[in-house]
PyMOL Python script that loads the backbone (N, CA, C, O; Angstrom):
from pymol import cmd

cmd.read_pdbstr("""\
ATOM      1  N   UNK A   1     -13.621  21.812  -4.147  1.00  0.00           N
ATOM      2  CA  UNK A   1     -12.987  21.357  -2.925  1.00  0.00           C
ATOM      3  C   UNK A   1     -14.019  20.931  -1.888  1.00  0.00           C
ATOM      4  O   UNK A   1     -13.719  20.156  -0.979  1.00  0.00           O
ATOM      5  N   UNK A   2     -15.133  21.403  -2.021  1.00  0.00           N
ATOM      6  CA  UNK A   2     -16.302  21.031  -1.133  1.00  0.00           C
ATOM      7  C   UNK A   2     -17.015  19.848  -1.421  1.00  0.00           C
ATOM      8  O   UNK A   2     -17.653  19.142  -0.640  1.00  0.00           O
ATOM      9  N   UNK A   3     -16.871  19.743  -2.380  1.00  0.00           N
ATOM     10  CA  UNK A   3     -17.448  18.390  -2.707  1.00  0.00           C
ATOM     11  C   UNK A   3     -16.485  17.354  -2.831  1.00  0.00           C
ATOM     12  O   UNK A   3     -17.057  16.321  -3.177  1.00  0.00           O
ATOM     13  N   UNK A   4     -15.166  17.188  -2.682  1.00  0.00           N
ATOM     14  CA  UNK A   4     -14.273  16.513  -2.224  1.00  0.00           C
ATOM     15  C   UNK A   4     -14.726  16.093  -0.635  1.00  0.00           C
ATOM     16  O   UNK A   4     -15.058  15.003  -0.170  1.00  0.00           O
ATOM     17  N   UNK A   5     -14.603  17.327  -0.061  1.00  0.00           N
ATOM     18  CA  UNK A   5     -14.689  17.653   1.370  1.00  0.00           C
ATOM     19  C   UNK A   5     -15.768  16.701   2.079  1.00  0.00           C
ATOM     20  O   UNK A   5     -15.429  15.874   2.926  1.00  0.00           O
ATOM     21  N   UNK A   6     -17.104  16.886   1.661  1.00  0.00           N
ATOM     22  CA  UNK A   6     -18.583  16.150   1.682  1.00  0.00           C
ATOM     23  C   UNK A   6     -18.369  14.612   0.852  1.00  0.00           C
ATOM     24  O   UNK A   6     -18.835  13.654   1.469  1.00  0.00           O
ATOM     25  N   UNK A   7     -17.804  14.350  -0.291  1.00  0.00           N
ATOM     26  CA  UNK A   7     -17.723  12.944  -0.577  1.00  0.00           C
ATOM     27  C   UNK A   7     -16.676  12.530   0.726  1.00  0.00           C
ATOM     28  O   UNK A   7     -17.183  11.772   1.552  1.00  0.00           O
ATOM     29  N   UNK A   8     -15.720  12.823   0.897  1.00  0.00           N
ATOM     30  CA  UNK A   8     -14.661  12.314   1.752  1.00  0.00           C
ATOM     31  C   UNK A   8     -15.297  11.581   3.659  1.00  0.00           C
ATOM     32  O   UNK A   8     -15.186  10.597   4.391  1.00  0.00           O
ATOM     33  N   UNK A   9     -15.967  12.986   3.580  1.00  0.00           N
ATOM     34  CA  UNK A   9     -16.715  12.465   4.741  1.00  0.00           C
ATOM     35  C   UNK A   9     -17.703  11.501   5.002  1.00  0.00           C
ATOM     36  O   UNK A   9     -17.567  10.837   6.030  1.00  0.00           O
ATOM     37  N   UNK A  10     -18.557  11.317   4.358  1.00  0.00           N
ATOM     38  CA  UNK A  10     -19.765  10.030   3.996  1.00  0.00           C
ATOM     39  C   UNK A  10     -18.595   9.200   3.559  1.00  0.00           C
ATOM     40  O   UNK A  10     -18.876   8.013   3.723  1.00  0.00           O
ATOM     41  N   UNK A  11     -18.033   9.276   3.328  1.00  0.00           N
ATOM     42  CA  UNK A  11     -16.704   7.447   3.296  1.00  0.00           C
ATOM     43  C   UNK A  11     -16.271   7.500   4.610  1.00  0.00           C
ATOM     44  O   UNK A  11     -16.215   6.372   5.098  1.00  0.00           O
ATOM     45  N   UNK A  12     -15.970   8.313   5.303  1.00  0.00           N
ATOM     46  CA  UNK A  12     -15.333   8.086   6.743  1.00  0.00           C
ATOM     47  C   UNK A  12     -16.250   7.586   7.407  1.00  0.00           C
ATOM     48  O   UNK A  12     -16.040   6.844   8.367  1.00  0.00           O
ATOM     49  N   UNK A  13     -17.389   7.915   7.000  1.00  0.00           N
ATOM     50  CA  UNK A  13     -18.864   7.398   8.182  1.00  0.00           C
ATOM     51  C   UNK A  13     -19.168   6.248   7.774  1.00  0.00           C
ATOM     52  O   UNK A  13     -19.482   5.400   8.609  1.00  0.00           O
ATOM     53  N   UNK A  14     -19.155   6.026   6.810  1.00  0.00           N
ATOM     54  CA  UNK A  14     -19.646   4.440   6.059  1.00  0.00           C
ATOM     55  C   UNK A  14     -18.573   3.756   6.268  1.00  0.00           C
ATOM     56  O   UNK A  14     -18.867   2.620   6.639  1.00  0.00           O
ATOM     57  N   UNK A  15     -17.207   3.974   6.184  1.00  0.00           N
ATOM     58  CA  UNK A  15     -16.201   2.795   7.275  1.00  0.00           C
ATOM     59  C   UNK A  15     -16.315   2.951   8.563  1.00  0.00           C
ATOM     60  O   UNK A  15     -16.405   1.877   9.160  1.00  0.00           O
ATOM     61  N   UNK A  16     -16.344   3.830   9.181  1.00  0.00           N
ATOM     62  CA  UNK A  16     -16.730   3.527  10.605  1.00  0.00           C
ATOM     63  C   UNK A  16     -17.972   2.672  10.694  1.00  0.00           C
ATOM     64  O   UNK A  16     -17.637   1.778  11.471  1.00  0.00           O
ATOM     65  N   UNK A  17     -19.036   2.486  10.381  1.00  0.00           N
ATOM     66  CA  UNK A  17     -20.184   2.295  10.524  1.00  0.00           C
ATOM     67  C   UNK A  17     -19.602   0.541   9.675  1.00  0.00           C
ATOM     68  O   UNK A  17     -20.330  -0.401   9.986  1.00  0.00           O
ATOM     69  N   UNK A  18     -18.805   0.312   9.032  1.00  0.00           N
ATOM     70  CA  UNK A  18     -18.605  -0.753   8.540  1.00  0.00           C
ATOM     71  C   UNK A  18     -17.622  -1.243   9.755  1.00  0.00           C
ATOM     72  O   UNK A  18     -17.740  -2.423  10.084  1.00  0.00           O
ATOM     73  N   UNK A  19     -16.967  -0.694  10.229  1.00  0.00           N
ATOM     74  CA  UNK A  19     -15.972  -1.642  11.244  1.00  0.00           C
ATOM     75  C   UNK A  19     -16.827  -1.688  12.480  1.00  0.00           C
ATOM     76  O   UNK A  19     -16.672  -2.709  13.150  1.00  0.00           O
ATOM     77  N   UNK A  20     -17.704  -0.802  12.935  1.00  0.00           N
ATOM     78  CA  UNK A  20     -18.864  -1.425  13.759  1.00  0.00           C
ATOM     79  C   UNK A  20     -19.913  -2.447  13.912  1.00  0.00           C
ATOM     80  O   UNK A  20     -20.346  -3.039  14.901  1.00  0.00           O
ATOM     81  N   UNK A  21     -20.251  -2.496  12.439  1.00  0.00           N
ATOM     82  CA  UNK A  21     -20.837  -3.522  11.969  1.00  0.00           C
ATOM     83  C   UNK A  21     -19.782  -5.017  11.763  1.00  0.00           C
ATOM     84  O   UNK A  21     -20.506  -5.641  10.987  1.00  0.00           O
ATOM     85  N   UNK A  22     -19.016  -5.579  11.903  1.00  0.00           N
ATOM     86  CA  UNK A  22     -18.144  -6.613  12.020  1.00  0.00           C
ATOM     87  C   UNK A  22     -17.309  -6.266  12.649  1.00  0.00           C
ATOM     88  O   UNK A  22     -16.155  -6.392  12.241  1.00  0.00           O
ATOM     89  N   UNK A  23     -17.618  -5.638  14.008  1.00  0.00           N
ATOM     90  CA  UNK A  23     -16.705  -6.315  15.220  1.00  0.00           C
ATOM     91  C   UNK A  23     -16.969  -7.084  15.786  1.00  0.00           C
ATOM     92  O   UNK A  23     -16.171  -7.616  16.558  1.00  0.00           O
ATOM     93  N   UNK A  24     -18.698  -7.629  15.586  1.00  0.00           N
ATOM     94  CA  UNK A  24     -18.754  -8.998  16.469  1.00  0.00           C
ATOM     95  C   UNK A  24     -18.057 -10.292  15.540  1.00  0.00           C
ATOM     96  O   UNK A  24     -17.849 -11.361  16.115  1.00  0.00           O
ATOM     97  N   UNK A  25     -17.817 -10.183  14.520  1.00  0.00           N
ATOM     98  CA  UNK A  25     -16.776 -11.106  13.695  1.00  0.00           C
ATOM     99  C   UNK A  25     -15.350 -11.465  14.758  1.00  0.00           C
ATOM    100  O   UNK A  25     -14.746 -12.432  15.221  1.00  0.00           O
ATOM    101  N   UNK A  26     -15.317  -9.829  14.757  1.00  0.00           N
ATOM    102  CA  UNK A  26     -13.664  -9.829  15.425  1.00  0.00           C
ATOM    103  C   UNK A  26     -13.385 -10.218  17.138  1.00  0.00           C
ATOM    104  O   UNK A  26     -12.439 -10.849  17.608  1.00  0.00           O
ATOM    105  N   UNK A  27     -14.329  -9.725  17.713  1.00  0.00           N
ATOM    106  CA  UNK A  27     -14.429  -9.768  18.901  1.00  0.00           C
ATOM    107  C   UNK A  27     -15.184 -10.819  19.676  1.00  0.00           C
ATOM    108  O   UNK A  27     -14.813 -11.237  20.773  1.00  0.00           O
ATOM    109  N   UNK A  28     -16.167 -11.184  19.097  1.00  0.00           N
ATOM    110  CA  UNK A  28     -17.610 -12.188  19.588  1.00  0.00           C
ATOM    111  C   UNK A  28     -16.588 -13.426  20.295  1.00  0.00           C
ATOM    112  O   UNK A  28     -15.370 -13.603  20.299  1.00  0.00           O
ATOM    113  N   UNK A  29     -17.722 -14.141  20.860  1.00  0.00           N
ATOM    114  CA  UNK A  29     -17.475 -14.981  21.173  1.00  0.00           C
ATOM    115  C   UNK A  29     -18.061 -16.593  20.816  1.00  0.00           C
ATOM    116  O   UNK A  29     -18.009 -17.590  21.536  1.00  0.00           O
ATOM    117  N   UNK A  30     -18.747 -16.410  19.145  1.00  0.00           N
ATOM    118  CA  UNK A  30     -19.176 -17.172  18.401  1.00  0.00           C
ATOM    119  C   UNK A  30     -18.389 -17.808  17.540  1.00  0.00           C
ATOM    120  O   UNK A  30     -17.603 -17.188  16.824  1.00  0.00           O
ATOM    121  N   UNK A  31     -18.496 -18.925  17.516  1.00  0.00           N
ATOM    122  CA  UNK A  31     -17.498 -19.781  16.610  1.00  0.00           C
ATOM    123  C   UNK A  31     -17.081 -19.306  15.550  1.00  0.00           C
ATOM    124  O   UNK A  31     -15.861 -19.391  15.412  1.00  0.00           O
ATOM    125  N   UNK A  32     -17.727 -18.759  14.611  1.00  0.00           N
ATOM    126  CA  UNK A  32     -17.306 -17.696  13.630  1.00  0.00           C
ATOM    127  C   UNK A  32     -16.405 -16.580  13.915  1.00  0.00           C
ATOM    128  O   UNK A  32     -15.948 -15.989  12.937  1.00  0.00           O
ATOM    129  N   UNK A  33     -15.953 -16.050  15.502  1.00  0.00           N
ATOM    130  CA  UNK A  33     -15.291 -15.139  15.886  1.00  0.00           C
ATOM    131  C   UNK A  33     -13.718 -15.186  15.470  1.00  0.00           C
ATOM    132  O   UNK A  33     -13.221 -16.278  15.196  1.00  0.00           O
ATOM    133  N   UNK A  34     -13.087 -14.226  15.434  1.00  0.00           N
ATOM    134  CA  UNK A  34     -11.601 -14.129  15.164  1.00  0.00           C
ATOM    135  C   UNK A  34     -10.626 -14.548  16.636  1.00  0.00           C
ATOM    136  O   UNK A  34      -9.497 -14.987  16.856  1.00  0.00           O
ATOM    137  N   UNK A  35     -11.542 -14.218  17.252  1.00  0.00           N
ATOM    138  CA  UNK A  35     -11.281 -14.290  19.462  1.00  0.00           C
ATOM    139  C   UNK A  35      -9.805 -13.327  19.443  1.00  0.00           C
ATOM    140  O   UNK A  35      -8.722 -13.768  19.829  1.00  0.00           O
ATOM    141  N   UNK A  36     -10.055 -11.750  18.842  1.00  0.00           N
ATOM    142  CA  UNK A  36      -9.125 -10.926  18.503  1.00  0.00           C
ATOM    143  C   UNK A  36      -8.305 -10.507  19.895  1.00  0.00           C
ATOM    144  O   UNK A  36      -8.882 -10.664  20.971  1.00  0.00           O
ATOM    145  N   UNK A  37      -7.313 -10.116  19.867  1.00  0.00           N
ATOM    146  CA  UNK A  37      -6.545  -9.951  21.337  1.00  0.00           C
ATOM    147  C   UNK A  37      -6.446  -8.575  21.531  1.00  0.00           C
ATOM    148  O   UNK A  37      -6.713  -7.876  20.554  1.00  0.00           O
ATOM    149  N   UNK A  38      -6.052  -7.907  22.799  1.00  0.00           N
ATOM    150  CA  UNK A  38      -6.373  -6.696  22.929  1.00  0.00           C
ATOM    151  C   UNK A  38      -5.178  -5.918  21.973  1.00  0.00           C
ATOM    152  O   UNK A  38      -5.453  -5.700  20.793  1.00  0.00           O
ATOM    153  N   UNK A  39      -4.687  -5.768  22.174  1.00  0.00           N
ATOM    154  CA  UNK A  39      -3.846  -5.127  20.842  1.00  0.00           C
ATOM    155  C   UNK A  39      -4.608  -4.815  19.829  1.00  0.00           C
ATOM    156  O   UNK A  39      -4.886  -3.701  19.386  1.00  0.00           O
ATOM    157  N   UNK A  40      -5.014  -6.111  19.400  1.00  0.00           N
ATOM    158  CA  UNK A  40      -6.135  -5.865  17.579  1.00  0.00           C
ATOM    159  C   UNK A  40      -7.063  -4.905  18.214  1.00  0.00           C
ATOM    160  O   UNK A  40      -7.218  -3.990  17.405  1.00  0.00           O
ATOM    161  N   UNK A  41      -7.936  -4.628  19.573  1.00  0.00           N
ATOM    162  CA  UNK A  41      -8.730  -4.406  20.085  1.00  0.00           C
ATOM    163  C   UNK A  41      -8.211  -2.714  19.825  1.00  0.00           C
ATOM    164  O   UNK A  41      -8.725  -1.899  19.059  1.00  0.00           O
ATOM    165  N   UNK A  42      -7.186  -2.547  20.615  1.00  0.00           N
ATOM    166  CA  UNK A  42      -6.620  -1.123  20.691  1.00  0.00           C
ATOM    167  C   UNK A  42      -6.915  -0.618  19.423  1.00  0.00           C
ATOM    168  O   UNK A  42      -7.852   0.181  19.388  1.00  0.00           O
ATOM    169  N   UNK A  43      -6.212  -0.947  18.113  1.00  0.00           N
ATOM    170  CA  UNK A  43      -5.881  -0.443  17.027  1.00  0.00           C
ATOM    171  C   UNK A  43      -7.333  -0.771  16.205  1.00  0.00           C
ATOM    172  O   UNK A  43      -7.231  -0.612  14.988  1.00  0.00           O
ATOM    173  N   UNK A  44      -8.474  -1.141  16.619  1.00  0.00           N
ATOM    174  CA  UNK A  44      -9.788  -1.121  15.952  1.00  0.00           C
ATOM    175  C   UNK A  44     -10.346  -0.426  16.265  1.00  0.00           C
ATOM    176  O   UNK A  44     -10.921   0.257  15.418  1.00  0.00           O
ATOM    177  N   UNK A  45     -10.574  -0.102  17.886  1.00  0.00           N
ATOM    178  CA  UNK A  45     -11.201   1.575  18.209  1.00  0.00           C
ATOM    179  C   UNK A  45     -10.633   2.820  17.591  1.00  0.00           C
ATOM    180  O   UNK A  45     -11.293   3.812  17.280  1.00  0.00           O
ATOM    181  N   UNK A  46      -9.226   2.649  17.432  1.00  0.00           N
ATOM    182  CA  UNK A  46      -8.255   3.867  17.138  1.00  0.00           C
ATOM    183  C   UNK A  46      -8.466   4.163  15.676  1.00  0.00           C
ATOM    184  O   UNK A  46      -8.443   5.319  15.253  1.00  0.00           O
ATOM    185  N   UNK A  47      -8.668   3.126  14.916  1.00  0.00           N
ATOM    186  CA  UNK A  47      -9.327   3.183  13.428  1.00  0.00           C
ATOM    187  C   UNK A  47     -10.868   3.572  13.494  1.00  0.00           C
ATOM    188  O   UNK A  47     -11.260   4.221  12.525  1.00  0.00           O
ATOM    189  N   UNK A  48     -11.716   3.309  14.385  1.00  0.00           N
ATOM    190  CA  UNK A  48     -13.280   3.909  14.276  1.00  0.00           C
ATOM    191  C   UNK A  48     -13.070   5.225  14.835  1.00  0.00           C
ATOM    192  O   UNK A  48     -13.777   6.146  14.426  1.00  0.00           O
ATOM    193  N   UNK A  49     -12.223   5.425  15.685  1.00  0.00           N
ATOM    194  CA  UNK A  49     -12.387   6.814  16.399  1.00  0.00           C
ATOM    195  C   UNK A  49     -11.511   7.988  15.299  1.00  0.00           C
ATOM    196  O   UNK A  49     -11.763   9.189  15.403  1.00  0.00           O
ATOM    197  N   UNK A  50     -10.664   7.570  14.449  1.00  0.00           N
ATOM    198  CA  UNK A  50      -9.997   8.125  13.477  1.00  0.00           C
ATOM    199  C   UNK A  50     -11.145   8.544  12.160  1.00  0.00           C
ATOM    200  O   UNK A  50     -11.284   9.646  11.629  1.00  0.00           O
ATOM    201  N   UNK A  51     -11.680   7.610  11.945  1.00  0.00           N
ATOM    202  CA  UNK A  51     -12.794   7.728  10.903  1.00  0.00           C
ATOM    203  C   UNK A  51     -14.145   8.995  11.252  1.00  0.00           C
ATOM    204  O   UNK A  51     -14.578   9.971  10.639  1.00  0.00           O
ATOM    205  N   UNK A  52     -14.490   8.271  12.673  1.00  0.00           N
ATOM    206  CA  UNK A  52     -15.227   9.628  12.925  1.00  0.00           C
ATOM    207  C   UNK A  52     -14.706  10.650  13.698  1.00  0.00           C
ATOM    208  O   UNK A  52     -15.462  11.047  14.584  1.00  0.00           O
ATOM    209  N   UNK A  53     -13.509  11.245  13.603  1.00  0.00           N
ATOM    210  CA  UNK A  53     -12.936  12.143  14.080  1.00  0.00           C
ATOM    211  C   UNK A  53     -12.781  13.105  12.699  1.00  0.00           C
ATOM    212  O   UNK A  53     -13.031  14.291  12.919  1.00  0.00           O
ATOM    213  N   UNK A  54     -12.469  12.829  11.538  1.00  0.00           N
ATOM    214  CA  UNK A  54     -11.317  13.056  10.526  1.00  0.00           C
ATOM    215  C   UNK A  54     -12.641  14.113  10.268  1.00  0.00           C
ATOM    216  O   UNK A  54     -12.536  15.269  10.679  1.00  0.00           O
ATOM    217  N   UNK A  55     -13.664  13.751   9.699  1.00  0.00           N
ATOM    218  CA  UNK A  55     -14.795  14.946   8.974  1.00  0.00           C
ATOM    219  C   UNK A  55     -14.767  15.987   9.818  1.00  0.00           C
ATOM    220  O   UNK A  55     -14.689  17.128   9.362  1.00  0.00           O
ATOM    221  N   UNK A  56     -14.820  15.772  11.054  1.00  0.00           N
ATOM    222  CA  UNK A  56     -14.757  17.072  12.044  1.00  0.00           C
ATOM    223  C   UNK A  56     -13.760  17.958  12.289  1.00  0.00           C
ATOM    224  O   UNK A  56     -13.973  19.093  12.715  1.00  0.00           O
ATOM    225  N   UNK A  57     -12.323  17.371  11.967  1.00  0.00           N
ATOM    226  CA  UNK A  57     -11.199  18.074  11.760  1.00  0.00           C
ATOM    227  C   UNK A  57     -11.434  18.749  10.747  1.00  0.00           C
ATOM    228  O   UNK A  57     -11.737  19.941  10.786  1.00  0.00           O
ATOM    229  N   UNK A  58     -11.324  18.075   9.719  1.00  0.00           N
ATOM    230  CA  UNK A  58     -11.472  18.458   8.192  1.00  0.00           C
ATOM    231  C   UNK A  58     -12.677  19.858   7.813  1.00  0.00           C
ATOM    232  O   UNK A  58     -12.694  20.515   6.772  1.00  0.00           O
ATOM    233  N   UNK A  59     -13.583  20.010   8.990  1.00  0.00           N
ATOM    234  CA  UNK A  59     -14.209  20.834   8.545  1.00  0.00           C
ATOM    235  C   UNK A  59     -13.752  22.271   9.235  1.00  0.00           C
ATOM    236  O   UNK A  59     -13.853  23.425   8.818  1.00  0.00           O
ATOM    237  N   UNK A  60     -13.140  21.658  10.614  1.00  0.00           N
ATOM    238  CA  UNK A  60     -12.856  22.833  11.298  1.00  0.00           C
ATOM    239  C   UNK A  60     -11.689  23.874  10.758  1.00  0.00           C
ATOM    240  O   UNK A  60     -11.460  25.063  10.977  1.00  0.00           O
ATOM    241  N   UNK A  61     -10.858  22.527   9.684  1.00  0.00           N
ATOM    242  CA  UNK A  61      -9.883  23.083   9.115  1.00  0.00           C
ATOM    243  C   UNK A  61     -10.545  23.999   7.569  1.00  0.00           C
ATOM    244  O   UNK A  61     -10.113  25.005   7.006  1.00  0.00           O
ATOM    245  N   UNK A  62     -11.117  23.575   7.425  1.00  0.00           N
ATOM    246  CA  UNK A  62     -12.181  24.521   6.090  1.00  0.00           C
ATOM    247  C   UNK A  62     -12.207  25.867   6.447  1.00  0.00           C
ATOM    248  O   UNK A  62     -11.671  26.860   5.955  1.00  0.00           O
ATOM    249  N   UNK A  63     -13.091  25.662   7.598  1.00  0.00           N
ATOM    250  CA  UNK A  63     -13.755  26.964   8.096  1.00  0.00           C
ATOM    251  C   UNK A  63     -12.305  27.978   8.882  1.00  0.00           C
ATOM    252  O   UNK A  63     -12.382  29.100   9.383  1.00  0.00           O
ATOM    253  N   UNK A  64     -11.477  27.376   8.784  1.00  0.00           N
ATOM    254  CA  UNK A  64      -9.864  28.536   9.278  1.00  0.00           C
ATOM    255  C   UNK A  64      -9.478  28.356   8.195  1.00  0.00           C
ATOM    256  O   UNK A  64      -8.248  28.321   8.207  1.00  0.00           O
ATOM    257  N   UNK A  65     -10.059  28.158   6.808  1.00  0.00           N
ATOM    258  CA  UNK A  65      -9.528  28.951   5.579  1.00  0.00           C
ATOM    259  C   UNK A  65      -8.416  27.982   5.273  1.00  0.00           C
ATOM    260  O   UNK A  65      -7.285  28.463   5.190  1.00  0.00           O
ATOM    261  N   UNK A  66      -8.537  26.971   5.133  1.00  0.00           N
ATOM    262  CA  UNK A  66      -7.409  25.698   5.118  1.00  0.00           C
ATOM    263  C   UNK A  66      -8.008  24.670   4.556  1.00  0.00           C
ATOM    264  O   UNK A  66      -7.959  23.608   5.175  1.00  0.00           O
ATOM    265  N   UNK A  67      -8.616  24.706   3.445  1.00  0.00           N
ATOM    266  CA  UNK A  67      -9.615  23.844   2.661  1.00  0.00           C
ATOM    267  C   UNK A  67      -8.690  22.633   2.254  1.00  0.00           C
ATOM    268  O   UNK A  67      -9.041  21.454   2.236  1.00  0.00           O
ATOM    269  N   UNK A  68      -7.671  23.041   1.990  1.00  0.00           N
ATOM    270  CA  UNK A  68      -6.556  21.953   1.092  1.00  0.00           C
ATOM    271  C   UNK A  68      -6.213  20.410   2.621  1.00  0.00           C
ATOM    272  O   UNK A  68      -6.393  19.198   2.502  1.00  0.00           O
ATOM    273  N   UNK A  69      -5.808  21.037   3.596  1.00  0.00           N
ATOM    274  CA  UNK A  69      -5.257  20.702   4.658  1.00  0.00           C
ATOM    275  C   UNK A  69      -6.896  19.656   4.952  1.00  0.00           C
ATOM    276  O   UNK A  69      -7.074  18.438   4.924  1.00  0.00           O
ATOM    277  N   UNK A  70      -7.680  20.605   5.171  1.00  0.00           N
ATOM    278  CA  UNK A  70      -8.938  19.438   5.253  1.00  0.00           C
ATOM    279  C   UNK A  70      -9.412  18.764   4.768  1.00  0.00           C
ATOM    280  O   UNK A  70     -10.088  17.916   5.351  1.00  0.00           O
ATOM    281  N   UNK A  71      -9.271  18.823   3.318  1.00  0.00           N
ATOM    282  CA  UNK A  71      -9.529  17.400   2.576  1.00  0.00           C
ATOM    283  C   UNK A  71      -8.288  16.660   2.475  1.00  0.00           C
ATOM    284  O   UNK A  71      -8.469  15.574   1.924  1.00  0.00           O
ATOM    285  N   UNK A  72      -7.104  16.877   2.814  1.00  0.00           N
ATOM    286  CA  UNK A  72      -6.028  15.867   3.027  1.00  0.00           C
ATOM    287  C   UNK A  72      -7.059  15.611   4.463  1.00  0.00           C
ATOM    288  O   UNK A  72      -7.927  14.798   4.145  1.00  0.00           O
ATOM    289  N   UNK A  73      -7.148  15.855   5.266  1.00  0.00           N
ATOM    290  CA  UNK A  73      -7.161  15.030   6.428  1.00  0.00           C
ATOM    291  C   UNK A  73      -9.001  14.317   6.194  1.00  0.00           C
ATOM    292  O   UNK A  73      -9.299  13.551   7.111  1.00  0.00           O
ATOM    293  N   UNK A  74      -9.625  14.426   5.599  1.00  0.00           N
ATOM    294  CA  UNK A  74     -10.693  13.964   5.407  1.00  0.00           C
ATOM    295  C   UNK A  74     -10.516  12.667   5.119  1.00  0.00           C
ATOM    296  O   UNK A  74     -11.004  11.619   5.542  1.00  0.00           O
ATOM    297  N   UNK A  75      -9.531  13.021   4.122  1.00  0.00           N
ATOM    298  CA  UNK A  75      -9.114  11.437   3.105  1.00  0.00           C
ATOM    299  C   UNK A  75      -8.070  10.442   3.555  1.00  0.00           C
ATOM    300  O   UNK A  75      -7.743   9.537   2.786  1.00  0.00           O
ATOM    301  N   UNK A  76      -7.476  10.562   4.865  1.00  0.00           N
ATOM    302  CA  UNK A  76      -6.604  10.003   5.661  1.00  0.00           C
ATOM    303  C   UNK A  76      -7.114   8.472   5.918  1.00  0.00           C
ATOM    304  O   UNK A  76      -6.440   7.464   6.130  1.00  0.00           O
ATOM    305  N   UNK A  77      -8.358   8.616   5.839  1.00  0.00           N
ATOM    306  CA  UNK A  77      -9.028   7.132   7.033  1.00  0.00           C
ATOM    307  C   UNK A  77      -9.006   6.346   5.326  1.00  0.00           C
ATOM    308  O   UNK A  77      -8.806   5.197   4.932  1.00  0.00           O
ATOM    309  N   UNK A  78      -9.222   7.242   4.863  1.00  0.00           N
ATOM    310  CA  UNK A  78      -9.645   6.406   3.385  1.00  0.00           C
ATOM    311  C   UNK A  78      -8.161   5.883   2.826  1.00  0.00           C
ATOM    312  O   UNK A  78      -7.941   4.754   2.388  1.00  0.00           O
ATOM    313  N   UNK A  79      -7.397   6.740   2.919  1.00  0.00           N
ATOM    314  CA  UNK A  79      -5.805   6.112   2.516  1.00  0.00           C
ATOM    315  C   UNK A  79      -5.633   4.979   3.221  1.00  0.00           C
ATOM    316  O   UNK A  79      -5.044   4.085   2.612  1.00  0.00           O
ATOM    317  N   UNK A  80      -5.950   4.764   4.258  1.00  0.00           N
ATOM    318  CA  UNK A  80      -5.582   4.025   5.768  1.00  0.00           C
ATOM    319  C   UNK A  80      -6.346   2.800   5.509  1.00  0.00           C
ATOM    320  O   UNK A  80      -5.919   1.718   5.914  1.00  0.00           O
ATOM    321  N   UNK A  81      -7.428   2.896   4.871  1.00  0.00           N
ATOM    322  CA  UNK A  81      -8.403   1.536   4.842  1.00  0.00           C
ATOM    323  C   UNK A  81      -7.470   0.875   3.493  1.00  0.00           C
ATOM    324  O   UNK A  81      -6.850  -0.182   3.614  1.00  0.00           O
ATOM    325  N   UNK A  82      -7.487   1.670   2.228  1.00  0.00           N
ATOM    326  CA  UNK A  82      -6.420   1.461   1.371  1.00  0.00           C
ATOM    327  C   UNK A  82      -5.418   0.572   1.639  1.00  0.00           C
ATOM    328  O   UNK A  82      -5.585  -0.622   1.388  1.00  0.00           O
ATOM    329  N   UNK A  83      -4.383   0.989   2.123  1.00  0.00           N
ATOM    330  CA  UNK A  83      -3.235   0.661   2.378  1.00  0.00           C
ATOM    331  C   UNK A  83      -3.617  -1.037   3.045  1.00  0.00           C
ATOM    332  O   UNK A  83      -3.196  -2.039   2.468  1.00  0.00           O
ATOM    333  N   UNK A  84      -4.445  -1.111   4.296  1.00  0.00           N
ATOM    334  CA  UNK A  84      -5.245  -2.138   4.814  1.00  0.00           C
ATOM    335  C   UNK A  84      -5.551  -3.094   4.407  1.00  0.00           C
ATOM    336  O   UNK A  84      -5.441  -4.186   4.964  1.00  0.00           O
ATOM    337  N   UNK A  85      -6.234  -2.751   2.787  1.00  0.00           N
ATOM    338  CA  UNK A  85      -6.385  -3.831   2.067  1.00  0.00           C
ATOM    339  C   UNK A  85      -4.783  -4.618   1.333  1.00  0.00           C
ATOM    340  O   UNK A  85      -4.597  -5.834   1.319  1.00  0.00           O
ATOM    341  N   UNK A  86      -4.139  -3.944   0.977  1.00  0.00           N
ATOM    342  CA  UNK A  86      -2.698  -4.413   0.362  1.00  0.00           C
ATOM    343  C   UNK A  86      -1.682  -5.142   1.407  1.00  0.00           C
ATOM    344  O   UNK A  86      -0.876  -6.015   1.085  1.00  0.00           O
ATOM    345  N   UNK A  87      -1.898  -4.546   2.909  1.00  0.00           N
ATOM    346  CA  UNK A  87      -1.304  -5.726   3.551  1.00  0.00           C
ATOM    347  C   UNK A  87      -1.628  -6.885   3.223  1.00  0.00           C
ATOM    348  O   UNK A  87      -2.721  -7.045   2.680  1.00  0.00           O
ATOM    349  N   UNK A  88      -0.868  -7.871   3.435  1.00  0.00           N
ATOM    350  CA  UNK A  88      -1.173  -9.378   3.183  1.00  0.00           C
ATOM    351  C   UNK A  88      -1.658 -10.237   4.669  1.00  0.00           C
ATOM    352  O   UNK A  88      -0.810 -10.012   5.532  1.00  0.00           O
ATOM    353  N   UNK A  89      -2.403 -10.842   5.015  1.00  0.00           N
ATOM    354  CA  UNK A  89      -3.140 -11.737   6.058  1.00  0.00           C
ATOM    355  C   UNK A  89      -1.706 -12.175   6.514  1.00  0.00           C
ATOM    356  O   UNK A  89      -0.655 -12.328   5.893  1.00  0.00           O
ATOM    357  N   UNK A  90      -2.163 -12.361   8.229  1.00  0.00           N
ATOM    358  CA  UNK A  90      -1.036 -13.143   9.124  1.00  0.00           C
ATOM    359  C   UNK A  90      -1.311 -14.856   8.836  1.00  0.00           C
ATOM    360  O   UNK A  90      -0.520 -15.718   9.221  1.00  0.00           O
ATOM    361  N   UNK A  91      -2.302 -15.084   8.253  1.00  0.00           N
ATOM    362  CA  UNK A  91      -2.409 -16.950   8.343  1.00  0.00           C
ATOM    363  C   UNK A  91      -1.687 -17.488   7.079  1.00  0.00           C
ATOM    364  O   UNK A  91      -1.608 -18.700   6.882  1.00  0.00           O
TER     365      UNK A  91
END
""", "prot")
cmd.dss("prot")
cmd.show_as("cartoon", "prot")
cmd.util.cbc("prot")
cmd.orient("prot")
């Protein structure tokens, strides 16, 4: 379960660290930009702040003897990116 726990988390950090890394895609103001609107804006912090939130739950929930509960919530951002990909594009 711990090593669930520890893989789960290094994926939450490496998507956060990936949606940081191409928000100037989304946000910039370079021709290459998406020129994303605040809405998209809202729900892109709320996805980085979810990602690096989740390992810290997940551990606090370990350590109150709730190992199961914390690797469900470890693996939340990862379901979430999942699911993300299977939506289909608005264009």
């Amino acid at each position: 379960m711990k090593a669930l726990l520890i893989l789960a988390a290094v994926a939450d950090l490496a998507i956060a660290a990936l949606l940081v890394a191409v928000s100037g895609f989304m946000f910039g103001s370079g021709p290459e930009s998406m020129h994303a609107g605040a809405l998209f804006a809202v729900g892109y912090i709320a996805a980085v702040i979810a990602c690096l939130a989740a390992p810290f739950v997940a551990v606090v929930l370990a350590r109150r003897d709730r190992m199961a509960a914390g690797v469900v919530v470890a693996w939340l951002p990862l379901a979430g990116a999942l699911l993300a990909l299977v939506v289909p594009a608005p264009y």
